[in-house]
LORO-25258 format. One record per residue: residue number from 1; residue in one letter; chain; z, y, x of N, C-alpha, C, O in turn. Coordinates in steps of 0.1 Angstrom, whole numbers, padded with zeros to 4 digits. Example, Ala and Ser with C-alpha at 12.3 -4.5 7.8 and 13.67 -1.06 7.14 Angstrom:
<recs>
REC     k   r   c    n.up   n.north   n.east   ca.up   ca.north   ca.east    c.up   c.north   c.east    o.up   o.north   o.east
REC     1   A   A    0078     -0057     0132    0078      -0045      0123    0078     -0033     0132    0085     -0033     0142
REC     2   S   A    0071     -0022     0128    0071      -0011      0137    0079      0000     0129    0080      0011     0134
</recs>
This chain:
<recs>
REC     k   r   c    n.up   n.north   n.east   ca.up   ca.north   ca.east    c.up   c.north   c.east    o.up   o.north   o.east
REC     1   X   A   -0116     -0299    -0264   -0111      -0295     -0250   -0115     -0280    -0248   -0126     -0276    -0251
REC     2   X   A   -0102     -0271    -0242   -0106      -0259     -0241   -0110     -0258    -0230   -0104     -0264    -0220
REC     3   X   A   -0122     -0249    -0227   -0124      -0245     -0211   -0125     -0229    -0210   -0128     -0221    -0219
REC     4   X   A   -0122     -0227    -0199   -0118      -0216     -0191   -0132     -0206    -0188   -0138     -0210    -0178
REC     5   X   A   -0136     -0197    -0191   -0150      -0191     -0188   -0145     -0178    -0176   -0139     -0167    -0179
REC     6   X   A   -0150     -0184    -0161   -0148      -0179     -0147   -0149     -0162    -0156   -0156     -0159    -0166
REC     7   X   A   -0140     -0152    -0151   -0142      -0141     -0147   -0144     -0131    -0143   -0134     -0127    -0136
REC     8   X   A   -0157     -0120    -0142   -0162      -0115     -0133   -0156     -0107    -0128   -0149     -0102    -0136
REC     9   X   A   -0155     -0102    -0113   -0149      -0094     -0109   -0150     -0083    -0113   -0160     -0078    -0110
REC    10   X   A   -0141     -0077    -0118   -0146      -0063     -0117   -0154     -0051    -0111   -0150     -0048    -0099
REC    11   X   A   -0162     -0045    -0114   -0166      -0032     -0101   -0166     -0017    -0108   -0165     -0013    -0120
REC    12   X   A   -0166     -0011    -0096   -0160       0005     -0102   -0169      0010    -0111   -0180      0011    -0107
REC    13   X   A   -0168      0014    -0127   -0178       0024     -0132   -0186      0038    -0126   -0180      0049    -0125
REC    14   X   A   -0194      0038    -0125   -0195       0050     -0117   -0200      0060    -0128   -0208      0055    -0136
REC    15   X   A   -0197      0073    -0128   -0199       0082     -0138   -0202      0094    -0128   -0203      0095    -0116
REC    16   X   A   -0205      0102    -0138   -0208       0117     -0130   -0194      0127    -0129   -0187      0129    -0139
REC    17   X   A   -0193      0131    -0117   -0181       0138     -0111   -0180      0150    -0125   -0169      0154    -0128
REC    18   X   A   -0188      0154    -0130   -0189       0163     -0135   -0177      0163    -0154   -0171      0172    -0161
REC    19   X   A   -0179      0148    -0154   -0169       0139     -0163   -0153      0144    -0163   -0145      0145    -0173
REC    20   X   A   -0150      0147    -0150   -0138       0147     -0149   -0131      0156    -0140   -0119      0156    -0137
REC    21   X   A   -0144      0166    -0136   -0142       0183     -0125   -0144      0191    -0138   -0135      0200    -0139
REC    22   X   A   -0153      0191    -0148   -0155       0201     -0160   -0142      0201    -0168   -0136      0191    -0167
REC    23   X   A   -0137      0211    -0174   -0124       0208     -0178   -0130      0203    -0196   -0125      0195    -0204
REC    24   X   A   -0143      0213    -0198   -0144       0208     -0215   -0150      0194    -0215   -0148      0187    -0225
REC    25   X   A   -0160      0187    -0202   -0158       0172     -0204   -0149      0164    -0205   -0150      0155    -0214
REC    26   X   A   -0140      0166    -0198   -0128       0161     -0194   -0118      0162    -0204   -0112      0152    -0207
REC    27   X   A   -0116      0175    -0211   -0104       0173     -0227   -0115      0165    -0237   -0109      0160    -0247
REC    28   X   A   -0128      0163    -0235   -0133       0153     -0249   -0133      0143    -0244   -0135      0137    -0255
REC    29   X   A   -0133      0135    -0237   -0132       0119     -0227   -0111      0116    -0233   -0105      0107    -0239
REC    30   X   A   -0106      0129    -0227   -0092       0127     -0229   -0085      0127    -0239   -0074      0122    -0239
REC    31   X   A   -0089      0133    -0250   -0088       0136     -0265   -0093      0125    -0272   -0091      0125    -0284
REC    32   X   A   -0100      0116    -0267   -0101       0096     -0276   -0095      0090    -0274   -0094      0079    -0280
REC    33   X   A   -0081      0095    -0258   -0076       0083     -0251   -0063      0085    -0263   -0060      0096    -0269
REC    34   X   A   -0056      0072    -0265   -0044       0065     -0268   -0033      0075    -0254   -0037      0080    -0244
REC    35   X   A   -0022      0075    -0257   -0008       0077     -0249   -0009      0068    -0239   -0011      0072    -0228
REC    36   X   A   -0008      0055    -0242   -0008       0048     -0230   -0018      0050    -0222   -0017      0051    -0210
REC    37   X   A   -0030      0049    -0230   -0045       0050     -0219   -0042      0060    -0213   -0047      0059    -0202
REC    38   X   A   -0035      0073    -0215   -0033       0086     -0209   -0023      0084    -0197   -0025      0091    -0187
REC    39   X   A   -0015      0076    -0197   -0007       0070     -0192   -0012      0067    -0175   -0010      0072    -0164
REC    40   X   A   -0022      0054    -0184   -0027       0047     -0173   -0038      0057    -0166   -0041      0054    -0154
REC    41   X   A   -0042      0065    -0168   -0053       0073     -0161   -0044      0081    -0154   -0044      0077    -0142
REC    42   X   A   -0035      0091    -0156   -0022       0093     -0149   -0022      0084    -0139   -0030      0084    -0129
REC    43   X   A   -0011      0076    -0140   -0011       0067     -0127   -0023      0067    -0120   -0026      0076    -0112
REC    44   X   A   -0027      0061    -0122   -0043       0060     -0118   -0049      0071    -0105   -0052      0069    -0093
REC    45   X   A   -0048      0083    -0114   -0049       0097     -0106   -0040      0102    -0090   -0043      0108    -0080
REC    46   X   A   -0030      0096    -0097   -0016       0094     -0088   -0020      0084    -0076   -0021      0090    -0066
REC    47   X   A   -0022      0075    -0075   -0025       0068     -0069   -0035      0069    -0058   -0034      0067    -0046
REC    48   X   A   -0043      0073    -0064   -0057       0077     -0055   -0053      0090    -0048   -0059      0093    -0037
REC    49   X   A   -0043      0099    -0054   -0040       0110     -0046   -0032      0103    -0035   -0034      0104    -0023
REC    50   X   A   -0019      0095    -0041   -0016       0092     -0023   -0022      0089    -0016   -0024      0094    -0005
REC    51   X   A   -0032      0076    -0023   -0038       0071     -0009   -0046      0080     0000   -0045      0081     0012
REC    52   X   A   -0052      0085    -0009   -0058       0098     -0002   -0050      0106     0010   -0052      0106     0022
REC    53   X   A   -0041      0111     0003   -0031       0121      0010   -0023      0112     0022   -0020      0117     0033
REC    54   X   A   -0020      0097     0018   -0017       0088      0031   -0022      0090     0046   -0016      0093     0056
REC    55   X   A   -0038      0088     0041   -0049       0093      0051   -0046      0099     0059   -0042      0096     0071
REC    56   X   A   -0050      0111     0053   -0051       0122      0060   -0037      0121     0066   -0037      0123     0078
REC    57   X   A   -0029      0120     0063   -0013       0121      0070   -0017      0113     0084   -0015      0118     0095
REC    58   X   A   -0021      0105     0083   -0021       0093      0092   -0033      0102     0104   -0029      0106     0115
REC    59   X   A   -0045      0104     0098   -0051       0112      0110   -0043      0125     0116   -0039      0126     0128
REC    60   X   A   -0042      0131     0111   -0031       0140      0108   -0021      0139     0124   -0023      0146     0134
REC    61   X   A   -0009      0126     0120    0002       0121      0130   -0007      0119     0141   -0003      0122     0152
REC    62   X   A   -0020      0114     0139   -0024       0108      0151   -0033      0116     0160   -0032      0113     0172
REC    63   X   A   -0039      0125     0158   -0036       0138      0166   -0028      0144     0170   -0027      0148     0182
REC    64   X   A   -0021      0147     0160   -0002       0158      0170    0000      0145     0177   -0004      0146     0189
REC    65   X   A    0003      0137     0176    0010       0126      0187    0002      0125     0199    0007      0124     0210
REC    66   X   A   -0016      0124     0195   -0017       0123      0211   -0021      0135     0213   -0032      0134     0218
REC    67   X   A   -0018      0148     0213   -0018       0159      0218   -0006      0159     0228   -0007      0161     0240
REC    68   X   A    0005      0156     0221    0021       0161      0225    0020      0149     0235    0023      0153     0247
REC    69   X   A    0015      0133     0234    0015       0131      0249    0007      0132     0257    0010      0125     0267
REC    70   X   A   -0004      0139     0258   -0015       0148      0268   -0007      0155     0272   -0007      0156     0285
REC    71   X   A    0003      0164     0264    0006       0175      0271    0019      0177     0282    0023      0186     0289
REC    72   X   A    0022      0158     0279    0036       0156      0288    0045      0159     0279    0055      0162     0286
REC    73   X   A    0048      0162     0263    0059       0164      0256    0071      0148     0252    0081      0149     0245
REC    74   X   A    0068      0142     0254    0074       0129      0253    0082      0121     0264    0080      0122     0276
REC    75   X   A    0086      0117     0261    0099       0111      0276    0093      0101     0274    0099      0096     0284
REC    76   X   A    0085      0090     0270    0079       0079      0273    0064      0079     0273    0059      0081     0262
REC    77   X   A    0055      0077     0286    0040       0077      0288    0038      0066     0277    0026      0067     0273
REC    78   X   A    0046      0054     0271    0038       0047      0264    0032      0050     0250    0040      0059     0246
REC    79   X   A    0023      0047     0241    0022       0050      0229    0031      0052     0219    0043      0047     0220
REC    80   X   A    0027      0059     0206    0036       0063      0200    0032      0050     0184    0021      0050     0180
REC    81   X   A    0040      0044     0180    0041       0034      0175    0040      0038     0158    0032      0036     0148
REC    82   X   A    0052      0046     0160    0060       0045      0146    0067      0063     0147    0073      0070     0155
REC    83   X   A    0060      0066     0129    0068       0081      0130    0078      0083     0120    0075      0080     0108
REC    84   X   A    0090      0087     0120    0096       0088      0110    0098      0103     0106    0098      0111     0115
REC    85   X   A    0099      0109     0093    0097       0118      0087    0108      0117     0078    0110      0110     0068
REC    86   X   A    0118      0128     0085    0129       0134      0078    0127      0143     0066    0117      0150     0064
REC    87   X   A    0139      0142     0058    0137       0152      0044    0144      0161     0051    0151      0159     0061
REC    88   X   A    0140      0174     0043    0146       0187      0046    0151      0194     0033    0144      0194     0023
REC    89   X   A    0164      0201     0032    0167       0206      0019    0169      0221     0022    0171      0222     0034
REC    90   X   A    0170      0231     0015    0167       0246      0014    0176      0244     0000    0173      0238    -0010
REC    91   X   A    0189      0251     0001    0200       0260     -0007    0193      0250    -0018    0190      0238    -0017
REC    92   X   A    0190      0261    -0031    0187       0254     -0043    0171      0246    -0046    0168      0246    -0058
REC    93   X   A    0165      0243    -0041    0150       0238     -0036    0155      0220    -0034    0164      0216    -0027
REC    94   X   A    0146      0213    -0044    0145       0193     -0040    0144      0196    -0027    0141      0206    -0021
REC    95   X   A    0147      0181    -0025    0146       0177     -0008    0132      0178    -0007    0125      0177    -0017
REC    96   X   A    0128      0180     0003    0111       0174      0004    0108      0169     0020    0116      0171     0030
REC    97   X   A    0099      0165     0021    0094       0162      0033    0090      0172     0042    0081      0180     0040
REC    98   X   A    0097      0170     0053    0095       0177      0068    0090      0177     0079    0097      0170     0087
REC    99   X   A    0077      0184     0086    0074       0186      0097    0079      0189     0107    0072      0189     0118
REC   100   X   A    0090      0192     0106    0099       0201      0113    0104      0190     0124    0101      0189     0135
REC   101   X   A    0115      0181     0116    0120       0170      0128    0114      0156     0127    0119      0149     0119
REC   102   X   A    0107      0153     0131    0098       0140      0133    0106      0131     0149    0109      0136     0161
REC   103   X   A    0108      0118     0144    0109       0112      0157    0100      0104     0160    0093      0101     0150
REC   104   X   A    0098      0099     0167    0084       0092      0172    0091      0082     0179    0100      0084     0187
REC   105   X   A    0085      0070     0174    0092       0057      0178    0078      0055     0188    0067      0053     0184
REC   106   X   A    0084      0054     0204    0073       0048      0213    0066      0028     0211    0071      0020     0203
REC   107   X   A    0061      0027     0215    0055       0013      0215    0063      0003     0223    0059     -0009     0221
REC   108   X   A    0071      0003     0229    0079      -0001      0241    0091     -0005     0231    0099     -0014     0235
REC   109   X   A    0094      0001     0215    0101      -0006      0212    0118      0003     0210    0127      0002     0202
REC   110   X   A    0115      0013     0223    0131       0019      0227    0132      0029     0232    0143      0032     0237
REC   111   X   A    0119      0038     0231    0119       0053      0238    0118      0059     0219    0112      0053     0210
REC   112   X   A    0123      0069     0219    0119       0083      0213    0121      0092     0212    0126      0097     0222
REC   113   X   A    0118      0101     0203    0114       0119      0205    0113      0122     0191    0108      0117     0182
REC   114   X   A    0120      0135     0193    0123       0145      0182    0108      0150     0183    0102      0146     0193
REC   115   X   A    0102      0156     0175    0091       0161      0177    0092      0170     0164    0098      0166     0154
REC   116   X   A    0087      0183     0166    0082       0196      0156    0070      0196     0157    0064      0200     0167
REC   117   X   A    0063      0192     0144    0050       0195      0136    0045      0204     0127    0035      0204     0120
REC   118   X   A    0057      0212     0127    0054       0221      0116    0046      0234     0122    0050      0239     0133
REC   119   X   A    0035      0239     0117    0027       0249      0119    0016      0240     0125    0009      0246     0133
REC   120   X   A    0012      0227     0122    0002       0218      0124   -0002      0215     0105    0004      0218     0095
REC   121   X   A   -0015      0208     0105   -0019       0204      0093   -0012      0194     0084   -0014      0191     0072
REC   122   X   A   -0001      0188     0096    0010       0178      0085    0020      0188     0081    0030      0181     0078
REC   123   X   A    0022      0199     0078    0032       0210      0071    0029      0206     0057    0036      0201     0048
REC   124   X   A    0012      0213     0060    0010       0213      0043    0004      0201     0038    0004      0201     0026
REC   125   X   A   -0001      0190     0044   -0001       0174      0037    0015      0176     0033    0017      0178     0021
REC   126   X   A    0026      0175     0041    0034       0172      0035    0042      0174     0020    0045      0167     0011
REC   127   X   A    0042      0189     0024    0041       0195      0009    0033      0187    -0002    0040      0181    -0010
REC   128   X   A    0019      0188    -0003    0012       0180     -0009    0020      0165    -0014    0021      0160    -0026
REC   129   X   A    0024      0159    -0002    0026       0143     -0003    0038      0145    -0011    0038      0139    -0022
REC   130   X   A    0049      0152    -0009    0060       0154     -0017    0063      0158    -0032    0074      0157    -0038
REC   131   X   A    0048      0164    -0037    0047       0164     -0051    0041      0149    -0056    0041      0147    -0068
REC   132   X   A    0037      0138    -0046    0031       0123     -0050    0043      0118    -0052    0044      0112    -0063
REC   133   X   A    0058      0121    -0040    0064       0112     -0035    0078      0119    -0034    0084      0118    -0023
REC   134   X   A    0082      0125    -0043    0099       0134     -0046    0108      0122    -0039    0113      0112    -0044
REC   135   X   A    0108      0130    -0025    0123       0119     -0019    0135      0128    -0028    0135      0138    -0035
REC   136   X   A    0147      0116    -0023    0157       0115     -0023    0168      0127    -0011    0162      0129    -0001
REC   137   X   A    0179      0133    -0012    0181       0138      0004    0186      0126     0014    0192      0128     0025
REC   138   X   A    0184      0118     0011    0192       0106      0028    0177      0097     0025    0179      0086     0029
REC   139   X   A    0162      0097     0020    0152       0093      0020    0148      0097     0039    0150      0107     0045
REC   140   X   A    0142      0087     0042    0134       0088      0055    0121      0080     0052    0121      0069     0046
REC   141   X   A    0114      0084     0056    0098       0079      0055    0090      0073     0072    0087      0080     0082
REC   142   X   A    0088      0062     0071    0082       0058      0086    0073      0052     0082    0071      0043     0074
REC   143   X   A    0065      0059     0090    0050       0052      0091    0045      0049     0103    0048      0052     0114
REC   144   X   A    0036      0041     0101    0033       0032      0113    0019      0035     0116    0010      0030     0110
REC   145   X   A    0017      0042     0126    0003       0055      0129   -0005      0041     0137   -0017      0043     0136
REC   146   X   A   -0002      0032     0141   -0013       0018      0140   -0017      0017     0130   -0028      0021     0129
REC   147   X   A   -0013      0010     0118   -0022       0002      0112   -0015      0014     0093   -0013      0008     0082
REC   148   X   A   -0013      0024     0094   -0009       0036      0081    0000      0032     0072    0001      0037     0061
REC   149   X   A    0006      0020     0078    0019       0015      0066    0029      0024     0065    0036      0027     0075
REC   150   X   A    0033      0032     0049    0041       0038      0049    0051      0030     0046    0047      0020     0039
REC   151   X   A    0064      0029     0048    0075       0025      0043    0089      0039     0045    0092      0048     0053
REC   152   X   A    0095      0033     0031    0107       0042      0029    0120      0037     0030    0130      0045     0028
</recs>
């Protein structure tokens, strides 16, 4: 009879930052890996940079938004729900993500607003987020500044 020996969960290795900020630690750790293993550390890297970069986007919206409705910039007093984030393209330049025209989906369901964020700290997240996340040009990005669900 075969049996099954329970699984431990996994937990994070923790190493010293220095592993993988030094560049000569870092090419001898990376210089044992396999392609794939390189692969997977890649992704990996990627990964943690969105989430990261998610973040901050998310604190980010949720400041400019309740700035702009402190300051009476919004046609609807109710909350701001849902942001969507237009691509912007420049002559010969990828599309990338834009500060520029943001609409802001209110909470009510049926109010919104164009909104300009550019020359705020979501300019350059975006930039950033756009080297994680190369839209498409008819890509729109909404996120949901409740609970940081991005969807595309």
């Amino acid at each position: 009879m075969h049996q099954t020996v329970p699984r431990r969960q996994e937990q994070p290795v923790l190493l010293c930052p220095a592993v993988v900020t030094d560049p000569a630690l870092l090419g001898g750790v990376l210089s044992v890996l396999s392609y794939e293993d390189l692969t997977k550390v890649g992704l990996t890297v990627d990964e943690h940079k969105m989430r990261r970069l998610q973040g901050a986007i998310v604190v980010e919206l949720r400041s400019a938004v309740t700035q702009a409705l402190e300051d009476g910039e919004t046609e609807s007093p109710t909350g701001v729900a849902q942001v969507r984030i237009h691509v912007h393209q420049l002559d010969v330049m990828p599309p990338y993500w834009s500060a520029r025209n943001l609409t802001l989906r209110h909470a009510d369901g049926i109010s919104t607003f164009c909104f300009d964020a550019s020359h705020t700290g979501l300019e350059d997240l975006l930039a950033d987020y756009t080297c994680v996340d190369q839209p498409s040009e008819q890509d729109m990005l909404t996120i949901d500044i409740r609970t940081g669900r991005f969807d595309r």
